[in-house]
GUTOR-804912 format. One record per residue (C-alpha): residue number from 1; residue in one letter; x, y, z. Coordinates in nm, 2 decimals. Layout:
// residues N
[NUM; 'a'; [X; Y; Z]];
...
END
This chain:
// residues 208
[1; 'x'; [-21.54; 0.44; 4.33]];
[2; 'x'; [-21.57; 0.83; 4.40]];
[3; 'x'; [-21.76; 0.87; 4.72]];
[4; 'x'; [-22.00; 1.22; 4.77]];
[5; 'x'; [-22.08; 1.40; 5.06]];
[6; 'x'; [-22.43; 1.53; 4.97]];
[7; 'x'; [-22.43; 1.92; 5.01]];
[8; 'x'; [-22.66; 1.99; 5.34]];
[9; 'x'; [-22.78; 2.35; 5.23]];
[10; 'x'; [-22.83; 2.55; 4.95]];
[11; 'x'; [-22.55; 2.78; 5.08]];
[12; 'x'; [-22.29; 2.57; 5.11]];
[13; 'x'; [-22.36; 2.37; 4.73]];
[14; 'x'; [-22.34; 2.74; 4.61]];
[15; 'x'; [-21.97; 2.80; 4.79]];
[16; 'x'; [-21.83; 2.49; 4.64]];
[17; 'x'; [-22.00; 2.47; 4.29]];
[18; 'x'; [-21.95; 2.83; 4.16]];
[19; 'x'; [-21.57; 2.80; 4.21]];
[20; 'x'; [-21.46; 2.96; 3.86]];
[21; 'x'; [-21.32; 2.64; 3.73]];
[22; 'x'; [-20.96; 2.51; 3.66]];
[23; 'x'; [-20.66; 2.74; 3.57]];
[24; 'x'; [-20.70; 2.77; 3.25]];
[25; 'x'; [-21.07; 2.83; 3.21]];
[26; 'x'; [-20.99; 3.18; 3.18]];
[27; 'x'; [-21.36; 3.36; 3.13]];
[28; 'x'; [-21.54; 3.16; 3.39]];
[29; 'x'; [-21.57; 3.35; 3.74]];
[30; 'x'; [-21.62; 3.24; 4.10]];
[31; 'x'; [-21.88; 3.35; 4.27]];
[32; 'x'; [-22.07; 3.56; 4.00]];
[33; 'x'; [-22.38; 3.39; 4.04]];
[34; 'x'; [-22.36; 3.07; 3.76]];
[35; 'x'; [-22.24; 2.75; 3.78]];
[36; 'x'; [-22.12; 2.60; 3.48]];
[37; 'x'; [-21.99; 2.29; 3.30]];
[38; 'x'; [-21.56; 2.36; 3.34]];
[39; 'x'; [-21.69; 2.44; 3.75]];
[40; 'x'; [-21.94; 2.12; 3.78]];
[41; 'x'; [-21.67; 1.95; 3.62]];
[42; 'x'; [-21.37; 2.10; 3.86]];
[43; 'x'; [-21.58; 1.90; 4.19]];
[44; 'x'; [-21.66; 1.63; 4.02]];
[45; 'x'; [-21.32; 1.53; 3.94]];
[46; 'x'; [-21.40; 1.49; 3.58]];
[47; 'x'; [-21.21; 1.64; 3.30]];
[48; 'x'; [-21.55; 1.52; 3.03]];
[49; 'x'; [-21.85; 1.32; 3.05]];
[50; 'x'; [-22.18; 1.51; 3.11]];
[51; 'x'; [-22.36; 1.23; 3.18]];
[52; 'x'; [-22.10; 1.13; 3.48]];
[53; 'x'; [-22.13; 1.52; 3.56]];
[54; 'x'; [-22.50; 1.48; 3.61]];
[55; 'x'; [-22.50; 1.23; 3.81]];
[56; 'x'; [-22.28; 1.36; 4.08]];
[57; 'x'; [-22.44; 1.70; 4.06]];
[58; 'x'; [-22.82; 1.47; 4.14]];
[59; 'x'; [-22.58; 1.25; 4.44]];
[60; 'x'; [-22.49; 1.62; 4.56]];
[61; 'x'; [-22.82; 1.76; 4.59]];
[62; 'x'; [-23.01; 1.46; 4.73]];
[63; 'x'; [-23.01; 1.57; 5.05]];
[64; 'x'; [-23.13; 1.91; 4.98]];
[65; 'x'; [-23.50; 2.07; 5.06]];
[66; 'x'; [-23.70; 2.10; 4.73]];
[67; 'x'; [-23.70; 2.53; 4.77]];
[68; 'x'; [-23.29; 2.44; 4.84]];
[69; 'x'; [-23.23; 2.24; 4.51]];
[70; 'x'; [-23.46; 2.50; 4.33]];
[71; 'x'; [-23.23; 2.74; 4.37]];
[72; 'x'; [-22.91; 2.58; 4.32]];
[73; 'x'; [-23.09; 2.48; 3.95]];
[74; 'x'; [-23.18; 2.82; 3.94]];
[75; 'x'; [-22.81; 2.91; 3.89]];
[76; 'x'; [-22.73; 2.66; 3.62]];
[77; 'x'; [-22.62; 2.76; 3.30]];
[78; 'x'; [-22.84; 2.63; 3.01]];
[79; 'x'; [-22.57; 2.40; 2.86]];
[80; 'x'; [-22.59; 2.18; 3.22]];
[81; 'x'; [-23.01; 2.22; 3.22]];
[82; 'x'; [-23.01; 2.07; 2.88]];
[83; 'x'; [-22.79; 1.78; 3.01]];
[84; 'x'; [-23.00; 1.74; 3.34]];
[85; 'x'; [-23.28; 1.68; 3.08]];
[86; 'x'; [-23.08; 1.42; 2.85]];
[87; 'x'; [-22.93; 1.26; 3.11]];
[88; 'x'; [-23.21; 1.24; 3.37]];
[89; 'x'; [-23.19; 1.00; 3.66]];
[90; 'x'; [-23.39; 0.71; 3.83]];
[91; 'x'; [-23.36; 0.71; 4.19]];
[92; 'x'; [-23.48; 0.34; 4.28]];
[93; 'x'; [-23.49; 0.09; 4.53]];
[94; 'x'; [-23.34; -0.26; 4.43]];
[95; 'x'; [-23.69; -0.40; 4.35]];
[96; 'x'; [-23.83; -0.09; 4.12]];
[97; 'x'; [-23.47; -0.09; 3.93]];
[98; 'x'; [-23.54; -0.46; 3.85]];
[99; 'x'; [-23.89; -0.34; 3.77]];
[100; 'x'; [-23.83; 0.03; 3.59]];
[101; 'x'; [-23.52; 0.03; 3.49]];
[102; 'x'; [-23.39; 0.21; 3.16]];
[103; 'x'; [-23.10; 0.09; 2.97]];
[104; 'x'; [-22.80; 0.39; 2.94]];
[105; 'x'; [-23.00; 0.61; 3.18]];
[106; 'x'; [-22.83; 0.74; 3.53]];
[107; 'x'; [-22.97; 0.57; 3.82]];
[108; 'x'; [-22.90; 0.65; 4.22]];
[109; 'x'; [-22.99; 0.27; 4.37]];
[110; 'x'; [-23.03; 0.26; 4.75]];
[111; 'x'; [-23.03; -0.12; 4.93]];
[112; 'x'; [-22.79; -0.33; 5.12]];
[113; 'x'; [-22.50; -0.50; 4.93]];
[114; 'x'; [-22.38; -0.86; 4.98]];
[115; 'x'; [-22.08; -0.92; 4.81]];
[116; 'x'; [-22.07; -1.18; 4.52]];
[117; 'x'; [-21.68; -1.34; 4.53]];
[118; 'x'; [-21.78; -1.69; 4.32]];
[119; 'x'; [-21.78; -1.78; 3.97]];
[120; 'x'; [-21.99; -2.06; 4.08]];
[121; 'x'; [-22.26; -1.82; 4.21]];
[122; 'x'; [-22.27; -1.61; 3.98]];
[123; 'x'; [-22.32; -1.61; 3.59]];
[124; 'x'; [-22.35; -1.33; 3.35]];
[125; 'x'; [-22.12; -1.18; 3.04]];
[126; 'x'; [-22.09; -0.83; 2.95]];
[127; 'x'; [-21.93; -0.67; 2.65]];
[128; 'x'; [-21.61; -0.48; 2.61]];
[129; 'x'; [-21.45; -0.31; 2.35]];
[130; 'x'; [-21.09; -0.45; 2.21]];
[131; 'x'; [-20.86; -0.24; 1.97]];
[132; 'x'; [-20.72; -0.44; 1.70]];
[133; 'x'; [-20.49; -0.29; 1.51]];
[134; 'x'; [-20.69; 0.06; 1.47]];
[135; 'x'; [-21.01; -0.12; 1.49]];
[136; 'x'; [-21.23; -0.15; 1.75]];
[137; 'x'; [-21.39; -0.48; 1.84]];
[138; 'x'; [-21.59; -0.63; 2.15]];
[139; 'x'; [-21.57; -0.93; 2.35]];
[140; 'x'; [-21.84; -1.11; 2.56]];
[141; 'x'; [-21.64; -1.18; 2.88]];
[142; 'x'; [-21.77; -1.24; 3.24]];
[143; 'x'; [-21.86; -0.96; 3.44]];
[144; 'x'; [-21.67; -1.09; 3.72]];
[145; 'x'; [-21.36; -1.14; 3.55]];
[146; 'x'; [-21.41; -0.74; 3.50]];
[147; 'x'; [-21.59; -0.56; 3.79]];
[148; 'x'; [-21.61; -0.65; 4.22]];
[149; 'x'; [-22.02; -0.74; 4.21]];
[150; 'x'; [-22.27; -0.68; 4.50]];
[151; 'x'; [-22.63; -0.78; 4.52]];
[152; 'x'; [-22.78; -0.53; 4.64]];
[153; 'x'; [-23.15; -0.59; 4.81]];
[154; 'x'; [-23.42; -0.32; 4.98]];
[155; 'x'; [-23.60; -0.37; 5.32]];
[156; 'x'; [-23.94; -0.37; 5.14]];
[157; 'x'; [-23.87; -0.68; 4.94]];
[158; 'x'; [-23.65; -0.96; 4.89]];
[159; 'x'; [-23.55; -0.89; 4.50]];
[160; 'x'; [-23.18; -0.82; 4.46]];
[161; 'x'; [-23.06; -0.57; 4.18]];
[162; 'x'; [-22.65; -0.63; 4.03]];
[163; 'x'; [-22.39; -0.40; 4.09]];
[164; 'x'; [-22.03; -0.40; 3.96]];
[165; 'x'; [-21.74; -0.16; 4.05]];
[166; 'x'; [-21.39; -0.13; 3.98]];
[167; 'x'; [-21.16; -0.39; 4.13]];
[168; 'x'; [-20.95; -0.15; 4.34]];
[169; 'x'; [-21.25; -0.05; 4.50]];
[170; 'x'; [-21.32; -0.21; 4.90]];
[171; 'x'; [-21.60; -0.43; 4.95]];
[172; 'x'; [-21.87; -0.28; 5.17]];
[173; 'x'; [-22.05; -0.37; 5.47]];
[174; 'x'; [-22.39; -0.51; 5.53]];
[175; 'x'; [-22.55; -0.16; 5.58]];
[176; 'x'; [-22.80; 0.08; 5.35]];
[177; 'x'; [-22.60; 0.28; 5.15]];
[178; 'x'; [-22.66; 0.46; 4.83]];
[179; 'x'; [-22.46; 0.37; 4.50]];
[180; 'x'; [-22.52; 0.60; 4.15]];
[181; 'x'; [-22.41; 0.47; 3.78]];
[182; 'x'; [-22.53; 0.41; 3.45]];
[183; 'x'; [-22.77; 0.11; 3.38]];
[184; 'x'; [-22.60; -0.14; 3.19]];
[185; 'x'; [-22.68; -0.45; 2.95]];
[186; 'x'; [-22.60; -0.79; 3.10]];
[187; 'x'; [-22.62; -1.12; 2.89]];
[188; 'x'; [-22.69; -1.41; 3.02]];
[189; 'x'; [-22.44; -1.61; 2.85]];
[190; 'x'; [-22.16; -1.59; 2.62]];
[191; 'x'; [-22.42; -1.56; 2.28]];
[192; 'x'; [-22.50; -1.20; 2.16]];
[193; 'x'; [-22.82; -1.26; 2.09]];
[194; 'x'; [-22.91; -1.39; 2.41]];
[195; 'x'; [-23.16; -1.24; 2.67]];
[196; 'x'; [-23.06; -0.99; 2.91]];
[197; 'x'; [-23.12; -0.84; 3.20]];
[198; 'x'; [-22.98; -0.49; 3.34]];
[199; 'x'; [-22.71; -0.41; 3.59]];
[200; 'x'; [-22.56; -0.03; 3.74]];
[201; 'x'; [-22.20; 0.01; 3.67]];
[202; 'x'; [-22.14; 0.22; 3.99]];
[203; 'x'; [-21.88; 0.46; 3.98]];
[204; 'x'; [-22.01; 0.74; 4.30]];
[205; 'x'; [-22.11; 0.61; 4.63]];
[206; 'x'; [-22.30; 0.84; 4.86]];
[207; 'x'; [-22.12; 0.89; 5.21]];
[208; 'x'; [-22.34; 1.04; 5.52]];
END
């Protein structure tokens, strides 16, 4: 999981996001006043994916004054507005992303995690895609057979909202810390057509 350290003035997100991009993206400048996709890109780490690219650019800012992130949108090309507005995201507490959620939408979820390492407490399938031959099929397996799951619950209440996060990635402490993803389907068993309920497949953690 990719941790961000949120930008802590308008100055410095300007510094580090209008960079000019990778070697080879030849007509994009640093410093000349835009920031664009290939330089967004460059600090996130991300070769594609605007809606990943989003999301770190909204984890970046979130510490920012409102006049502060007004100008660093200011300087956006229109190519990354028009993704900000197809790929907007949630920030929630544990109990309003139960509550509000959206399915496929971004969504910055602050609470503390407890970590989940038992099948037995624990039960919920997710879907993943399986090539066969050169066609591609999907699986309902458990989610943690696949992913390192937290519960993750806010001061304000006692409801819990799912996490899940790459195996390779630590387990966290008992603290308030900030995780962004993408909202996710979750079954609740093993039948397609079963109900579900939502998780956020985290893949940035905020680091102050």
């Amino acid at each position: 999981m990719k941790k961000i350290v949120p930008y802590k003035t308008a100055k410095k997100a300007l510094t580090s996001l209008d960079n000019g991009g990778r070697f080879y993206n030849l007509i994009t400048k640093a410093n000349d006043g835009k920031i664009n996709s290939a330089e967004l890109s460059r600090v996130a780490g991300l070769v594609s994916g605007k809606q990943k690219m989003i999301l770190f650019l909204e984890m970046s800012l979130s510490e920012l004054s409102s006049d502060s992130r007004k100008v660093i949108l200011s300087t956006l090309t229109s190519v990354i507005k028009n993704a900000i507005y197809k790929y907007p995201t949630q920030h929630l507490t544990p109990s309003e992303a139960v509550q509000t959620g959206v399915l496929s939408h971004n969504a910055i979820i602050t609470g503390i995690p407890t970590y989940v390492d038992s099948k037995s407490d624990f039960n919920g399938f997710i879907m993943i895609p399986i090539m066969v031959g050169k066609v591609t099929t999907f699986m309902m397996v458990p989610i943690i057979d696949e992913y390192e799951i937290n519960e993750v619950k806010d001061q304000k209440s006692s409801e819990t909202f799912l996490i899940a996060y790459t195996k390779s990635s630590k387990k966290f402490s008992p603290k308030m810390m900030t995780f962004g993803g993408i909202l996710k389907e979750l079954k609740e068993n093993e039948n397609e057509d079963s109900s579900f309920n939502i998780y956020l497949k985290a893949v940035t953690q905020l680091y102050v």
